[in-house]
TORMIMAR-25603 format. One line per 4 residues: number of its first residue (from 0); for each residue x, y, z of N, C-alpha, C, O. Coordinates in Angstrom, 2 decimals. Atoms other than C-alpha are relative to their C-alpha. Example, Ala and Ser with C-alpha at 12.3 -4.5 7.8 and 13.67 -1.06 7.14 Angstrom:
2
0 = 0.89:-1.19:0.00:12.30:-4.50:7.80:0.90:1.20:0.00:1.94:1.18:0.66  -0.82:-1.19:-0.06:13.67:-1.06:7.14:-0.77:1.09:0.73:-0.26:2.20:0.90
***
This chain:
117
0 = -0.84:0.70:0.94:-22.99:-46.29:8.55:0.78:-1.12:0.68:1.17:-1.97:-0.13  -0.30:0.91:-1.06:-21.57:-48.55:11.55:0.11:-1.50:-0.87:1.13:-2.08:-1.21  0.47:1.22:-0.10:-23.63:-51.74:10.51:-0.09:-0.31:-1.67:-0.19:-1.47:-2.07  -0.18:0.25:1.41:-23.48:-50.85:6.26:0.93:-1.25:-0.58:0.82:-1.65:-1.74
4 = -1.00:1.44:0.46:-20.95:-53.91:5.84:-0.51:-1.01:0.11:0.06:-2.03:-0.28  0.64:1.37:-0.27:-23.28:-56.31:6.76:-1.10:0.04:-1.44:-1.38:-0.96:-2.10  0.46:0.16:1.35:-25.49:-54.64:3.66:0.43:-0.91:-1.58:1.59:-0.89:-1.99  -0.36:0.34:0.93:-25.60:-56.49:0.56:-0.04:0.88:-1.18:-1.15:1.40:-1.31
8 = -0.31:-0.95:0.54:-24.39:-54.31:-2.14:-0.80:0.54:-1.27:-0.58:1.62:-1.82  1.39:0.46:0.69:-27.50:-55.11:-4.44:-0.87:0.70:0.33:-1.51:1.54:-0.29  0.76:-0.35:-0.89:-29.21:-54.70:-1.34:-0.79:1.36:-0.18:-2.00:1.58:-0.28  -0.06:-1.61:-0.30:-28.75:-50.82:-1.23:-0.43:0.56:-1.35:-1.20:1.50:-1.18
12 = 0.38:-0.01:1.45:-29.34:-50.49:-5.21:-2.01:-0.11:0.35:-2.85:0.78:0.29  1.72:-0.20:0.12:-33.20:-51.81:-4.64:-0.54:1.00:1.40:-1.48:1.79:1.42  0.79:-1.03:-0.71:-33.74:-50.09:-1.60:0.13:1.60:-0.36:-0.66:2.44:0.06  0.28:-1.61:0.46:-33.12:-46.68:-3.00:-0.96:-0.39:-1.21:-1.38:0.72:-1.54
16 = 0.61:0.25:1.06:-35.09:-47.94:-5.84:-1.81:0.05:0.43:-2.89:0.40:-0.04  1.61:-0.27:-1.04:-38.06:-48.07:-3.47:-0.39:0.91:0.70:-1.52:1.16:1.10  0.62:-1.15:-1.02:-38.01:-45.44:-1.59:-0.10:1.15:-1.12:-0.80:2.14:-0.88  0.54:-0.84:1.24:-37.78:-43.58:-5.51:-1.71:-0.32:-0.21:-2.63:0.46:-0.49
20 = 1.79:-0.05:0.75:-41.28:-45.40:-6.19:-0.84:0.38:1.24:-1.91:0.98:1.18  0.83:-0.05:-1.37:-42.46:-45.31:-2.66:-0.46:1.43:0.10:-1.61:1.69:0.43  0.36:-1.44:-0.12:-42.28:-41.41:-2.74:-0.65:0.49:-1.34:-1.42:1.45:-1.38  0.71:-0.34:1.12:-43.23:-41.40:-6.44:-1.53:-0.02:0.21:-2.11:0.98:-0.21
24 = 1.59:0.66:-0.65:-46.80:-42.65:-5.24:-0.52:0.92:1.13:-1.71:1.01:1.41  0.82:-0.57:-1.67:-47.40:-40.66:-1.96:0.15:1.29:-0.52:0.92:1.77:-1.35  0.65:0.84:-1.04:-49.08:-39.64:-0.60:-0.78:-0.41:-0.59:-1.31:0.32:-1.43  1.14:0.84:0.20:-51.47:-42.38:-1.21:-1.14:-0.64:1.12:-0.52:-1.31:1.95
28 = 0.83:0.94:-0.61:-54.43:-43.96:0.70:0.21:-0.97:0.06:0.42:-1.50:-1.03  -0.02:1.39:0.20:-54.12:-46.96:1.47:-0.98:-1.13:0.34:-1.19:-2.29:-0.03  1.31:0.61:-0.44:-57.03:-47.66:3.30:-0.61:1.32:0.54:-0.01:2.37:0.77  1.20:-0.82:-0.75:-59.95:-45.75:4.72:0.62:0.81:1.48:0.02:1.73:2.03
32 = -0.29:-1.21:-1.21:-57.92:-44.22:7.79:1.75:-0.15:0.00:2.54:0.15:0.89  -1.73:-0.42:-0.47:-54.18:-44.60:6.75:0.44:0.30:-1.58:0.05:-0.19:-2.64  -0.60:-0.43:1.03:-52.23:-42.94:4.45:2.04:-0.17:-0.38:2.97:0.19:0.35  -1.72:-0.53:0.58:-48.45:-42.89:2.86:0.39:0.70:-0.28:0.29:0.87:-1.50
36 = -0.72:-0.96:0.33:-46.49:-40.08:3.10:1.12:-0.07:-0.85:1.34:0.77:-1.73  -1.34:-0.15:0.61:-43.19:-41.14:1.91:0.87:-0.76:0.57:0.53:-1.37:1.58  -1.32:0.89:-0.69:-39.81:-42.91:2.69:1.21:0.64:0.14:1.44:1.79:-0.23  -1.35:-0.74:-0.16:-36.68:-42.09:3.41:1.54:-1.13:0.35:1.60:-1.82:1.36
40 = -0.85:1.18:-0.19:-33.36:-44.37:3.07:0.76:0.94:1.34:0.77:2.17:1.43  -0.31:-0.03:-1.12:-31.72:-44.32:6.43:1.67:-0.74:0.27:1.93:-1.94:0.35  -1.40:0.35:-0.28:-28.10:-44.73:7.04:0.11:-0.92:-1.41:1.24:-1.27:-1.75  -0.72:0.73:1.46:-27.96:-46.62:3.68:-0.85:-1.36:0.02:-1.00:-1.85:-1.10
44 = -0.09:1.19:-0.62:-29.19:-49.74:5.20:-1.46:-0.16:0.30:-1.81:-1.34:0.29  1.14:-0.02:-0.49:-32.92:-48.86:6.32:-1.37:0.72:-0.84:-1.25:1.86:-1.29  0.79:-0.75:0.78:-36.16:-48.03:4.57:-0.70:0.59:1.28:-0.82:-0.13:2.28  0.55:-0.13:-0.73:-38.01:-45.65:6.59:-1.01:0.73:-0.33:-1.00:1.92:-0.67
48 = 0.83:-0.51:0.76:-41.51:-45.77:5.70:-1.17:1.13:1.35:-1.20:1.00:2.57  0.08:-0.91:-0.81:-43.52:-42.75:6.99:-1.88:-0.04:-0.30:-2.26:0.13:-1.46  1.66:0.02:0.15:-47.94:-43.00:7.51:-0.43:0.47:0.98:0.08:0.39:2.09  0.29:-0.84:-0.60:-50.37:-40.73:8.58:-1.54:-0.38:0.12:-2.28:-0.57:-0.84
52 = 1.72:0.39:-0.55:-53.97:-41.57:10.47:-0.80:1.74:-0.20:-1.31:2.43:0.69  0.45:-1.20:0.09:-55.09:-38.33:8.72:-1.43:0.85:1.04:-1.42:1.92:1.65  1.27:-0.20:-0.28:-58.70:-38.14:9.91:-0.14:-0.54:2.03:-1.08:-0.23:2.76  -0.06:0.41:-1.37:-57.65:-39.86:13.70:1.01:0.49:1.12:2.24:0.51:0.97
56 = -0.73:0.19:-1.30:-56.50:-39.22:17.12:0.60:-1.25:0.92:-0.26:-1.67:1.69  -0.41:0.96:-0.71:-54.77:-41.82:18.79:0.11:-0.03:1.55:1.23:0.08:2.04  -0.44:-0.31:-1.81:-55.07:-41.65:22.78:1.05:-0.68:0.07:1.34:-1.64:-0.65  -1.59:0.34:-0.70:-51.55:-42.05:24.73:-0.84:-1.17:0.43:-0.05:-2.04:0.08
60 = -0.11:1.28:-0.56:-53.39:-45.22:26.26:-0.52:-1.27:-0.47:-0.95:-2.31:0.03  0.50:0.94:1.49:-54.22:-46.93:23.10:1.14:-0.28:-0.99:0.92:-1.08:-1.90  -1.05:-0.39:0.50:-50.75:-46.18:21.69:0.71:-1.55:-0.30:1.17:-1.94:-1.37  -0.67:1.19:-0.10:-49.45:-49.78:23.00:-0.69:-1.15:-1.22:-0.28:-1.80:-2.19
64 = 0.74:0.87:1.01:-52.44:-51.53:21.66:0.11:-0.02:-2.00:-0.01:-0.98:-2.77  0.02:-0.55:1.22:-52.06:-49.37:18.10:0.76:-0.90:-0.41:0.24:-1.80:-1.07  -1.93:0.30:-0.07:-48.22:-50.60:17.98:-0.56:-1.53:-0.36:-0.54:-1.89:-1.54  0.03:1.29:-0.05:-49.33:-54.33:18.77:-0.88:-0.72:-1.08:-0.73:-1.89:-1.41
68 = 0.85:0.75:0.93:-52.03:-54.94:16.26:0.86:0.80:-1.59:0.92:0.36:-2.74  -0.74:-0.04:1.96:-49.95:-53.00:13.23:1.14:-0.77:-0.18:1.38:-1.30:-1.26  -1.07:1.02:-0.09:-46.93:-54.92:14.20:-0.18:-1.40:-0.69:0.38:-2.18:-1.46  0.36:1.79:0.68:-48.70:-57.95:13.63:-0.48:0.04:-1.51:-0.13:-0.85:-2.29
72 = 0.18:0.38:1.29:-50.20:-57.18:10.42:1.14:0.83:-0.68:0.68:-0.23:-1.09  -1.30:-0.22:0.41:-47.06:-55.59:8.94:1.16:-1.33:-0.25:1.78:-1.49:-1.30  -1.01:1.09:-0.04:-44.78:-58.79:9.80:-1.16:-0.65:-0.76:-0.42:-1.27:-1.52  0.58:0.56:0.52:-47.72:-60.36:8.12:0.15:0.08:-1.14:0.27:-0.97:-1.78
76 = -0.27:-0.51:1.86:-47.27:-58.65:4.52:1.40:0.11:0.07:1.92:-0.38:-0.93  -2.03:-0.06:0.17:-43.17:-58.10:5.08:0.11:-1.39:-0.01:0.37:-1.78:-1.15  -0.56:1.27:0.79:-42.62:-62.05:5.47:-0.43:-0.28:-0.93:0.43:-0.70:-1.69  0.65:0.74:0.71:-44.68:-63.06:3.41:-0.28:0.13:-1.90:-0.80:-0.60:-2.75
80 = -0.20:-0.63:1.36:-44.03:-60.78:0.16:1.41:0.01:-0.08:2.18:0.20:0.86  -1.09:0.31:0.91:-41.16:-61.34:-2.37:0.89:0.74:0.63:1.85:0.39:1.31  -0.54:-1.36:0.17:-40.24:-57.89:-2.28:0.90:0.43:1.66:2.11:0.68:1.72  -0.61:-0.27:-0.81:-39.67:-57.20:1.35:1.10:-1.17:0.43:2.25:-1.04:0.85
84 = -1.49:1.09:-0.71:-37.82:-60.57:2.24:0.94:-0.23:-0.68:1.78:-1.02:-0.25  -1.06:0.53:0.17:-35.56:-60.46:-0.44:0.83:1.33:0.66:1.98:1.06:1.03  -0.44:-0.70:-0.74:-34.70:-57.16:1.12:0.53:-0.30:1.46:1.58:0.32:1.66  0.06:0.44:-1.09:-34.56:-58.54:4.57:1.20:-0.74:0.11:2.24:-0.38:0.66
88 = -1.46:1.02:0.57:-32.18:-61.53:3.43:0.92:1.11:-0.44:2.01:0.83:0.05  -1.21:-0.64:0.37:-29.97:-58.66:1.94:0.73:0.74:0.97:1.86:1.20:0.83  -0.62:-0.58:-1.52:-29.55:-57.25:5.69:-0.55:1.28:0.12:-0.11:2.25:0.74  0.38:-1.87:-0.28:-31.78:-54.24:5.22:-1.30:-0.48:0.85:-1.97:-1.51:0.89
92 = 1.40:-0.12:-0.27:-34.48:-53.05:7.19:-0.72:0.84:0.18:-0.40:2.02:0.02  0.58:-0.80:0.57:-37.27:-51.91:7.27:-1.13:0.80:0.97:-1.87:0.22:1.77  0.58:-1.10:-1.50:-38.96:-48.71:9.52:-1.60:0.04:-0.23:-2.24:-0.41:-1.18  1.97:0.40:0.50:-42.97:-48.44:9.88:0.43:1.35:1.10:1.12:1.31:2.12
96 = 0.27:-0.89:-1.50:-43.58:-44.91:11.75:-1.76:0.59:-0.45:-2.23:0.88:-1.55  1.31:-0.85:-0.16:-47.10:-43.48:12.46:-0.45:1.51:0.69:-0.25:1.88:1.85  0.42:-1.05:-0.65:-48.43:-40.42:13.03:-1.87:0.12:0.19:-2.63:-0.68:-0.34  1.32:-0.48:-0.29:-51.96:-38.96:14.14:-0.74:0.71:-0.94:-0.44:0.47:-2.11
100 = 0.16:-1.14:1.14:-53.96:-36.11:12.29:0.51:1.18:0.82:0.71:2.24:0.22  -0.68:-0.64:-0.60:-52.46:-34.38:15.49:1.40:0.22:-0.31:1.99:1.19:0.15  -1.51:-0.31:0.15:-48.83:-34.91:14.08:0.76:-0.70:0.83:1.98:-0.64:0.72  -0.82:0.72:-1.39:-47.94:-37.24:17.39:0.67:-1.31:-0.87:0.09:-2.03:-1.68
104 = -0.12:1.64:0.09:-45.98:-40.23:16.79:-0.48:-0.72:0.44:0.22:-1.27:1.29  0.62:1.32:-0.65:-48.45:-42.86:17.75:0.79:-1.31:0.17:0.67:-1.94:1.22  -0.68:1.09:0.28:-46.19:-45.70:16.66:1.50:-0.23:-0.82:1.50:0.00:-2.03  -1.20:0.20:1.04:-42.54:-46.48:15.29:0.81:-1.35:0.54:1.24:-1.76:1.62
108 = -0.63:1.52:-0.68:-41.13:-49.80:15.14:1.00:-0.67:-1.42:0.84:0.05:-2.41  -0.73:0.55:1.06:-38.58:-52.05:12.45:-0.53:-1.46:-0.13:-1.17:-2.22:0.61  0.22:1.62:0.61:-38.88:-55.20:10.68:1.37:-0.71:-0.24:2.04:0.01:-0.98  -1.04:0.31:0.68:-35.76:-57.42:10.12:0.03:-1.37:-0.37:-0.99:-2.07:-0.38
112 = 0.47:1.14:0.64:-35.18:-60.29:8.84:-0.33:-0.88:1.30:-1.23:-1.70:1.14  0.00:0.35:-1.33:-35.02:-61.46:12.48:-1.14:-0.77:-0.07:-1.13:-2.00:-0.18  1.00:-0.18:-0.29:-38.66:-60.98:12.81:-1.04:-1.30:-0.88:-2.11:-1.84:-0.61  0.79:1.20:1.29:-39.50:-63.59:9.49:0.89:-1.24:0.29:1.14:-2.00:-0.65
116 = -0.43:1.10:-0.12:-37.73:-66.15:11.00:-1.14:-1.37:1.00:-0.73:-2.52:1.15
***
């Protein structure tokens, strides 16, 4: 709750509003080896969305590479859609975590508006 003052008060209105449809929906497919579990608002301020490589293992020395190519296409659909940047502009942000079909965290990283600049 620290950094909630910098939220815009709007802000916090659509992001619980998303993480209602976001969990209404999951888990969903989203593609052929990743899935959506669910979200979870985070200190008030953070969406934290939660996906699962049901059917894959991720080796510990592939982990970096995983990270670096979802990073990139993630900041690819977050700037570039309505939805996340007007979120972004409102001072929220937004969590990406991955898991395995092992259950490992392969990947967890944020988006802010930082990142769409």
């Amino acid at each position: 709750m620290l950094f909630s003052w910098r939220l815009d008060p709007s802000t916090r209105e659509k992001l619980e509003r998303a993480v209602q449809v976001l969990n209404k929906n999951a888990p969903m497919m989203l593609d052929e080896v990743t899935r959506l579990d669910g979200a979870d608002l985070v200190e008030g301020q953070q969406i934290e969305m939660r996906f699962a490589l049901p059917d894959d293992v991720v080796p510990a020395d592939y982990r970096g590479q995983f990270e670096q190519v979802m990073r990139k296409s993630v900041l690819g659909n977050a700037c570039s859609t309505a939805l996340y940047l007007d979120l972004l502009k409102g001072g929220a942000r937004i969590g990406y975590s991955y898991r395995d079909s092992t259950g490992e965290v392969v990947s967890h990283f944020q988006v802010t508006r930082a990142d769409c600049l």
